[in-house]
N, CA, C and O of each residue as an XYZ file, in Angstrom:
384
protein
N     120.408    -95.359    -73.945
C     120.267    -94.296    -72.973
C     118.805    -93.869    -72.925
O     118.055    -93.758    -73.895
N     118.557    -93.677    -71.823
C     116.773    -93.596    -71.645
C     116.492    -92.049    -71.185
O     117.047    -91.378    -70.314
N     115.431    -91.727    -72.084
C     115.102    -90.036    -71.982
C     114.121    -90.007    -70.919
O     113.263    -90.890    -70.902
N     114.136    -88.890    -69.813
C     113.142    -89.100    -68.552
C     112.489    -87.436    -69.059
O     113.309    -86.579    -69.389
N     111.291    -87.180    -69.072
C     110.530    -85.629    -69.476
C     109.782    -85.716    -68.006
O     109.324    -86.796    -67.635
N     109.680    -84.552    -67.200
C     109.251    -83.943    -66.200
C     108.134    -82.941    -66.510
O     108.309    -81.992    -67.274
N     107.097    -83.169    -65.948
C     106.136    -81.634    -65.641
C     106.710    -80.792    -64.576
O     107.394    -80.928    -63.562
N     106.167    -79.921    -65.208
C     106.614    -78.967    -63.874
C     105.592    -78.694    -62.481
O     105.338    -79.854    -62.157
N     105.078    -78.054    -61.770
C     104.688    -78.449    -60.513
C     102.911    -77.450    -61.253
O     101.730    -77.545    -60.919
N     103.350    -76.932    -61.903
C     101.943    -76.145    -62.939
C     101.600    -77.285    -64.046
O     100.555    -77.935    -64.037
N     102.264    -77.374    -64.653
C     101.855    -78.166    -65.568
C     101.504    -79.770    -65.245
O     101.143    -80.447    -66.207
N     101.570    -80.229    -64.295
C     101.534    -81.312    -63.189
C      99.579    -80.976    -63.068
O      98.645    -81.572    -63.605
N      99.598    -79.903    -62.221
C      98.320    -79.107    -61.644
C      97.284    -79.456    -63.100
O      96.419    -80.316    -63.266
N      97.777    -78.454    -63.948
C      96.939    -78.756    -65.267
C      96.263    -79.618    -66.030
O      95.142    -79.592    -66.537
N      97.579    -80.768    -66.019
C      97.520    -82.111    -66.417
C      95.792    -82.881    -65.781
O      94.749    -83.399    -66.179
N      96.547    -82.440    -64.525
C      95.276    -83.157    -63.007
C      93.664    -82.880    -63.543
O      92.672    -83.569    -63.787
N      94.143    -81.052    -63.574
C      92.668    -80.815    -63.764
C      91.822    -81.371    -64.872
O      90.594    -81.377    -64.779
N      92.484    -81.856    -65.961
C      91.954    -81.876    -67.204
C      91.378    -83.272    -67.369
O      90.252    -83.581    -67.760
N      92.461    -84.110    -66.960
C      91.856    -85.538    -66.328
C      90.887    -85.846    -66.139
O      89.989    -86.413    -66.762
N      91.106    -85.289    -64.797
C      89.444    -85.266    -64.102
C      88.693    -85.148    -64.331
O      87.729    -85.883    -64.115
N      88.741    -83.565    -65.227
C      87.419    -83.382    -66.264
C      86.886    -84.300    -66.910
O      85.800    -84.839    -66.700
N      88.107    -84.625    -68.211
C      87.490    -85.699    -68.742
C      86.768    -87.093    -68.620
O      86.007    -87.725    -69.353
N      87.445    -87.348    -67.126
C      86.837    -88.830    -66.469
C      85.912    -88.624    -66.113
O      85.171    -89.560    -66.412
N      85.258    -87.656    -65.427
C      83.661    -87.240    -64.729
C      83.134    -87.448    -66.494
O      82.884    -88.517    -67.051
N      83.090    -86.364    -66.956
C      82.269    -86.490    -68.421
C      81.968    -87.716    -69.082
O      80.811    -88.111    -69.231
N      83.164    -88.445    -69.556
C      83.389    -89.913    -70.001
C      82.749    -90.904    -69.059
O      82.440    -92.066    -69.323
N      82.590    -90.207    -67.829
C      81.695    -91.823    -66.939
C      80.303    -91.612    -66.784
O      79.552    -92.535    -66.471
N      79.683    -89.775    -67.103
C      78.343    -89.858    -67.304
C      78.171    -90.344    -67.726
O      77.652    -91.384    -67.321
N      78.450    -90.084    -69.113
C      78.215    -90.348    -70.234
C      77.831    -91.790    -70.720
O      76.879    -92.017    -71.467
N      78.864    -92.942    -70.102
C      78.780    -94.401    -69.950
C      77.873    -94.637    -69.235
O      77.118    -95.520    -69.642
N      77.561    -94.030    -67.983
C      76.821    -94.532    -67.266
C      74.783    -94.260    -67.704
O      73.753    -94.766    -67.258
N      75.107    -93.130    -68.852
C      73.509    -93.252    -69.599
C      73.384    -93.591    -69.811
O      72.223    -93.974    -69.661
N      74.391    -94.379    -70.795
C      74.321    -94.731    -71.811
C      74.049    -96.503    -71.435
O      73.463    -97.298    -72.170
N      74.532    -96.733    -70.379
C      74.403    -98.368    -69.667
C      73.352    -98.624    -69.182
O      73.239    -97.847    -68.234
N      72.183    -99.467    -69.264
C      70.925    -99.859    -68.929
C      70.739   -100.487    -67.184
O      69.741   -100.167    -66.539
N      71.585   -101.189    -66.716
C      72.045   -101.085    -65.694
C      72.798   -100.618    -64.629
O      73.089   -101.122    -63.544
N      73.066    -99.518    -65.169
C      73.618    -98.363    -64.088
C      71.937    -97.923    -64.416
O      71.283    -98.125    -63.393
N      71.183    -97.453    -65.406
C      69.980    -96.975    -65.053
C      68.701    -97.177    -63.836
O      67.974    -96.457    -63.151
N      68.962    -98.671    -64.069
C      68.294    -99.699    -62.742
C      68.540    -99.240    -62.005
O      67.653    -98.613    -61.426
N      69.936    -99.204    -61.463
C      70.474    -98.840    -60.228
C      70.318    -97.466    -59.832
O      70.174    -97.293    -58.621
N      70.313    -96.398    -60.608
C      69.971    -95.251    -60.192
C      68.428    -94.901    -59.875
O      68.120    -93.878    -59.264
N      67.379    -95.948    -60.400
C      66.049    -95.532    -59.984
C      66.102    -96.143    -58.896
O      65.607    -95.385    -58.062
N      66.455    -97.190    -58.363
C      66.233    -97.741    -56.892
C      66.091    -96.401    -55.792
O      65.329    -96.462    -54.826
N      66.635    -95.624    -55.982
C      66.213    -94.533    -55.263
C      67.240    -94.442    -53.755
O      67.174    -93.491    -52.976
N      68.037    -95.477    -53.594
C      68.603    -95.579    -52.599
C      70.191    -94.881    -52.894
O      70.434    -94.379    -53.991
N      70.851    -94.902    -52.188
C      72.405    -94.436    -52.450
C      72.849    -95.066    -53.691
O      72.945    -96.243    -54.039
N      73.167    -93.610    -54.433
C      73.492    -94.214    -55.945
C      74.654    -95.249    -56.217
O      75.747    -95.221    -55.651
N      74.316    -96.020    -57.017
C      75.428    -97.671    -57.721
C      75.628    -97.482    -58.752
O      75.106    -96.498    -59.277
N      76.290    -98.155    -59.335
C      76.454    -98.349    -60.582
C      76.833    -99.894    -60.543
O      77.115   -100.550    -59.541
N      76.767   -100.374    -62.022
C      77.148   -101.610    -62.496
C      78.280   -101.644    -62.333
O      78.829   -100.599    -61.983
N      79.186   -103.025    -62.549
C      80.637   -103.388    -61.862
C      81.362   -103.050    -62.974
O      82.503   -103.498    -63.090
N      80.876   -102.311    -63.839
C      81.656   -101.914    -65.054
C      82.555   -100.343    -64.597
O      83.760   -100.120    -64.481
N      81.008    -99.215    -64.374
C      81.507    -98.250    -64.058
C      81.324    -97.658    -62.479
O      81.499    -96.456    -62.279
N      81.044    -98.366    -61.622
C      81.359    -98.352    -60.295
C      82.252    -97.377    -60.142
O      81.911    -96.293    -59.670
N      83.434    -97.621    -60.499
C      85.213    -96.687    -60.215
C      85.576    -95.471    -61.366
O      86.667    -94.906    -61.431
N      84.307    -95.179    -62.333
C      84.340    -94.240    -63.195
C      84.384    -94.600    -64.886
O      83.431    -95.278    -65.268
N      85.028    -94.352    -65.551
C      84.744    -94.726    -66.985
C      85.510    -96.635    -67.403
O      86.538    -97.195    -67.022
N      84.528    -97.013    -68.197
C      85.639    -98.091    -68.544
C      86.257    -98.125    -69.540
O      85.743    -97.718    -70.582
N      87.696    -98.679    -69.509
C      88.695    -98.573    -70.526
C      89.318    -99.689    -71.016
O      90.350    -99.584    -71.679
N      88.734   -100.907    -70.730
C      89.405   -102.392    -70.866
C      90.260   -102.562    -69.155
O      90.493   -102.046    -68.062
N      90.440   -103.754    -70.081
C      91.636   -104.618    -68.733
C      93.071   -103.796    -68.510
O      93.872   -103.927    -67.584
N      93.122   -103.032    -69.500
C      94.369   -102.736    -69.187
C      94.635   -100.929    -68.764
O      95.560   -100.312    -68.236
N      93.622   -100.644    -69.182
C      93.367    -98.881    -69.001
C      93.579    -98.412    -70.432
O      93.067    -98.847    -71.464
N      94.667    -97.179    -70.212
C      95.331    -96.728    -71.360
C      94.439    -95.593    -71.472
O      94.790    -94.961    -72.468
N      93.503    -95.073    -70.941
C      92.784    -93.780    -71.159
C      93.286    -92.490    -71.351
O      92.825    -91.580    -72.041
N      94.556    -92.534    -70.469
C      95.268    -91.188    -70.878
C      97.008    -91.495    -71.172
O      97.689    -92.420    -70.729
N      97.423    -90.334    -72.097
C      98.115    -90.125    -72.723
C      98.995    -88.815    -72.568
O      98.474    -87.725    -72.804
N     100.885    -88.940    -72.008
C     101.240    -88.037    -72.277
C     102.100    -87.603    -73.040
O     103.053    -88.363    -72.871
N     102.384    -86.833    -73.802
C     103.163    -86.982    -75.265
C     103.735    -86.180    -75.447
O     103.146    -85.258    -76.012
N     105.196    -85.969    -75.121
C     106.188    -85.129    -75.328
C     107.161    -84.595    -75.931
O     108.243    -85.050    -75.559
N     107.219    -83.816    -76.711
C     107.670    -82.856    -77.902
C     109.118    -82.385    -77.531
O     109.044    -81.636    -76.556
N     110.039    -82.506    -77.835
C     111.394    -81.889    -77.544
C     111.596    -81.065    -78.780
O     111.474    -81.455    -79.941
N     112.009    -79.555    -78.250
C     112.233    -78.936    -79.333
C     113.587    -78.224    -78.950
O     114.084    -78.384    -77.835
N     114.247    -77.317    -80.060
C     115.138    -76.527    -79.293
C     115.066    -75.361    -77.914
O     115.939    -75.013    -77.119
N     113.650    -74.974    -78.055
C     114.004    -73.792    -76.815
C     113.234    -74.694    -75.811
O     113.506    -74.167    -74.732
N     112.326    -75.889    -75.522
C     112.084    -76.335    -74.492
C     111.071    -77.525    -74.760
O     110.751    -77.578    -75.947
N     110.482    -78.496    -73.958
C     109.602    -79.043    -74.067
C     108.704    -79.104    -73.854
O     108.483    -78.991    -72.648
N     107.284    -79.356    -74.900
C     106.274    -79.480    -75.027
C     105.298    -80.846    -74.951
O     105.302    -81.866    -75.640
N     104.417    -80.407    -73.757
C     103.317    -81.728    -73.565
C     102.254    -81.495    -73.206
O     101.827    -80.721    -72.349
N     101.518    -82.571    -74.253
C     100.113    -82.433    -74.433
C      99.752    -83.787    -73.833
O     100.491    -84.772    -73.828
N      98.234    -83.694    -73.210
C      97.736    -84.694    -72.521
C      96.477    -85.437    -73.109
O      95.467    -84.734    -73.115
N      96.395    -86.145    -73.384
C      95.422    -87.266    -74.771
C      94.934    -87.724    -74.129
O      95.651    -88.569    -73.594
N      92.971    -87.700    -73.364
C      92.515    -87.931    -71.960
C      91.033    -89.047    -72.968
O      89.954    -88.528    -73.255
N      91.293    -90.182    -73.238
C      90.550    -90.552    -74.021
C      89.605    -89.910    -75.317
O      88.414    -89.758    -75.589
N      90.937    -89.645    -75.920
C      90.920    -88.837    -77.558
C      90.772    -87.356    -77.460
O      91.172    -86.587    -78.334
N      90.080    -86.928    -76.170
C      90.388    -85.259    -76.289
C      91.600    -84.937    -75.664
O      91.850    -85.271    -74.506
N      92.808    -83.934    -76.799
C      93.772    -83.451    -76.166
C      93.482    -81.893    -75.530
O      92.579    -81.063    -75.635
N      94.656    -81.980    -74.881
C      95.161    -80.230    -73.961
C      96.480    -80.351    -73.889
O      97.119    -81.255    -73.350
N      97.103    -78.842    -74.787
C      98.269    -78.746    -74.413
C      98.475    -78.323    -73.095
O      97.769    -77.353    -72.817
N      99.200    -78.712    -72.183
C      99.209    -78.239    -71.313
C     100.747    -77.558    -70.581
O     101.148    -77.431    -69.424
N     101.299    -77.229    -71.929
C     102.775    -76.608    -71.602
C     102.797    -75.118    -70.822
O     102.065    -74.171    -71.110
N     103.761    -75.140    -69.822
C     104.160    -73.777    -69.487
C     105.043    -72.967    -70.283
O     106.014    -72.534    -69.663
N     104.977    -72.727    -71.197
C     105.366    -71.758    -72.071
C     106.297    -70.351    -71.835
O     107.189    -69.822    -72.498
N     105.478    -69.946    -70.254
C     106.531    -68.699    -69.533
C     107.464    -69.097    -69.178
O     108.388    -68.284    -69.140
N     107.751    -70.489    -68.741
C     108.758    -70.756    -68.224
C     110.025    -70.894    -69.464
O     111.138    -70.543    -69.071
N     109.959    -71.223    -70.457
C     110.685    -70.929    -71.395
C     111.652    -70.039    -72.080
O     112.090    -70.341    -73.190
């Protein structure tokens, strides 16, 4: 029998925002750190990047960057979001 866990339409929202965060940060960050995204940003023309991080951070062939991990307890469930190693709980708690 297969267990299905739902966000709720807030905790959905939350999830989003935190993401995001982390993917903007995580693709500066790569992209300083990459000698050819550097090239490409002095050209001076509409910014590029290398075919690595073009589409934002890289994570391998397969992704796996984020993580959602869900806690069943007695008064309700709890989930936290694992956005390439930094977590956020991001439970609604009032709703409980």
């Amino acid at each position: 029998m297969a267990r299905q866990f739902q966000l709720s339409e807030k905790e959905g929202e939350a999830a989003t925002a935190f993401v995001r965060e982390q993917i903007a940060l995580l693709a500066e960050k790569q992209r300083a750190e990459c000698p050819d995204c550097a090239k490409a940003l002095k050209r001076k023309k509409k910014p590029s990047y290398c075919h690595l991080h073009i589409c934002g951070p890289y994570t391998g062939a397969i992704g796996g960057g984020v993580q959602y991990l869900f806690t069943p307890t007695s008064l309700g469930t709890s989930c936290t979001v694992r956005c390439f190693g930094v977590e956020k709980d991001i439970t609604d708690y009032k709703s409980w």
